[in-house]
C-alpha positions as CSV (number, residue, x, y, z in Angstrom):
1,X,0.0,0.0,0.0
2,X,1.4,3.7,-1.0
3,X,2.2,5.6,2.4
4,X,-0.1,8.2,0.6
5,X,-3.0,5.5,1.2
6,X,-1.7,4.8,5.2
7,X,-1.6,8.6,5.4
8,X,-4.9,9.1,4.3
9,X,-5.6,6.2,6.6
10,X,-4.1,7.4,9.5
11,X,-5.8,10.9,8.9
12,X,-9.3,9.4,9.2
13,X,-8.6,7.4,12.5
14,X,-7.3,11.1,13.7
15,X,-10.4,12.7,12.9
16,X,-12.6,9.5,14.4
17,X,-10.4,9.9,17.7
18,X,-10.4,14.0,18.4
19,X,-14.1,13.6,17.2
20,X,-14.7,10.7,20.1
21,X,-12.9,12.6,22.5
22,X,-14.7,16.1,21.6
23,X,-18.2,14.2,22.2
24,X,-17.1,12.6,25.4
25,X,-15.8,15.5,26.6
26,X,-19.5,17.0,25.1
27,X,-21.2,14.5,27.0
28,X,-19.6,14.5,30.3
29,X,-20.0,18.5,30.5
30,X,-23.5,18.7,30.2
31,X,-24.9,15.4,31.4
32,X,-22.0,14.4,33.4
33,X,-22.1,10.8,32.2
34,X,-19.4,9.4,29.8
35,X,-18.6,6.3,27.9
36,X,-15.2,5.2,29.9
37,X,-14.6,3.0,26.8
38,X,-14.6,5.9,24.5
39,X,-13.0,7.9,27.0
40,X,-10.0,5.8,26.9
41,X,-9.9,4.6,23.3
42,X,-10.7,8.0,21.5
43,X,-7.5,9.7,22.5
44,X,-5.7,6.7,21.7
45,X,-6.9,6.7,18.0
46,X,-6.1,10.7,17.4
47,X,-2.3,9.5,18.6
48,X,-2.5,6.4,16.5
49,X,-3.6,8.4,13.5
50,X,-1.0,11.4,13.8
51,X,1.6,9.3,13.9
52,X,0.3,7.2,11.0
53,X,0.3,10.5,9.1
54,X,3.9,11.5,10.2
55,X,5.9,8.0,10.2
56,X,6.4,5.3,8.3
57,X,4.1,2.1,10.1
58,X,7.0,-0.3,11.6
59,X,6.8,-2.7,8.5
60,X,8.1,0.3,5.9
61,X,10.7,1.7,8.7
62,X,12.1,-2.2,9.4
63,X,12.5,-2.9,5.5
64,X,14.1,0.2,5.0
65,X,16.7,-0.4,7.3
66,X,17.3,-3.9,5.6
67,X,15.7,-5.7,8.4
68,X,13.7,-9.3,7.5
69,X,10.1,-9.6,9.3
70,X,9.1,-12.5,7.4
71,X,10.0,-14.2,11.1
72,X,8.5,-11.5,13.2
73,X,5.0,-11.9,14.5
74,X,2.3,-9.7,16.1
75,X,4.0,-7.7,18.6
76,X,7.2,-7.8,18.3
77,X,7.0,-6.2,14.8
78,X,6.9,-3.1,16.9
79,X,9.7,-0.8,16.5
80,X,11.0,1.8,19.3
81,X,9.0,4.6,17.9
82,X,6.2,2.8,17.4
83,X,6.0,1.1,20.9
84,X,6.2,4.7,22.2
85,X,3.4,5.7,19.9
86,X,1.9,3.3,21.7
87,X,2.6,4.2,24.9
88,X,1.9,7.7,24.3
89,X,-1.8,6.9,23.3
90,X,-2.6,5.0,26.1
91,X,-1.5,7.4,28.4
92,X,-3.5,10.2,26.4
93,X,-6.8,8.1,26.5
94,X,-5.9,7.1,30.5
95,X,-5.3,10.7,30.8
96,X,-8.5,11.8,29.2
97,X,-10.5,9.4,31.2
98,X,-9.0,10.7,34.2
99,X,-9.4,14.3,33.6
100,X,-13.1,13.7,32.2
101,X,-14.2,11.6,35.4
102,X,-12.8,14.1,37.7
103,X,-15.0,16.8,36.0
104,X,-17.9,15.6,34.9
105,X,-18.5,14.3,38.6
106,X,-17.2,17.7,40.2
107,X,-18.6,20.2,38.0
């Protein structure tokens, strides 16, 4: 697939995921009650999809280094960067689902 396609890709799991969070955040104001699933995952997908847009996925940034993955499997295909992609959207959704619960409960 053309990084133009995973870009494109990557930009519509963005939108999903600040969408998501804008509702939740929406929904927790003026009702106070949330969807802790979407609270967590929403975020997530907005980091998921920036970096998408802004990095080669971890298959394109292995075989241009000259690396074979025919022998890698799920997980472990994961380079550096993307583990902390990763990372960094799981913190942002845990984050957001902290931050939301905190206010929509204590307005």
């Amino acid at each position: 697939m053309p990084r133009w396609q995973k870009q494109v890709g990557g930009a519509l799991i963005a939108l999903i995921g600040a969408a998501g969070t804008i509702w939740m955040w929406h929904a927790g104001l003026t009702t106070g009650d949330f969807d802790p699933e979407g609270a967590l995952s929403m975020p997530a997908f907005l980091v998921l999809g920036l970096g998408l847009i802004l990095f080669p996925d971890y298959d394109e940034e292995r075989l241009s280094r000259g690396e074979v993955i025919s022998k890698l499997k799920d997980w472990r295909k994961l380079t550096p960067r993307w583990w902390a992609i990763v990372i960094l959207g799981l913190a942002a959704g845990g984050m957001n689902c902290y931050l939301l619960s905190q206010r929509a409960f204590n307005p």
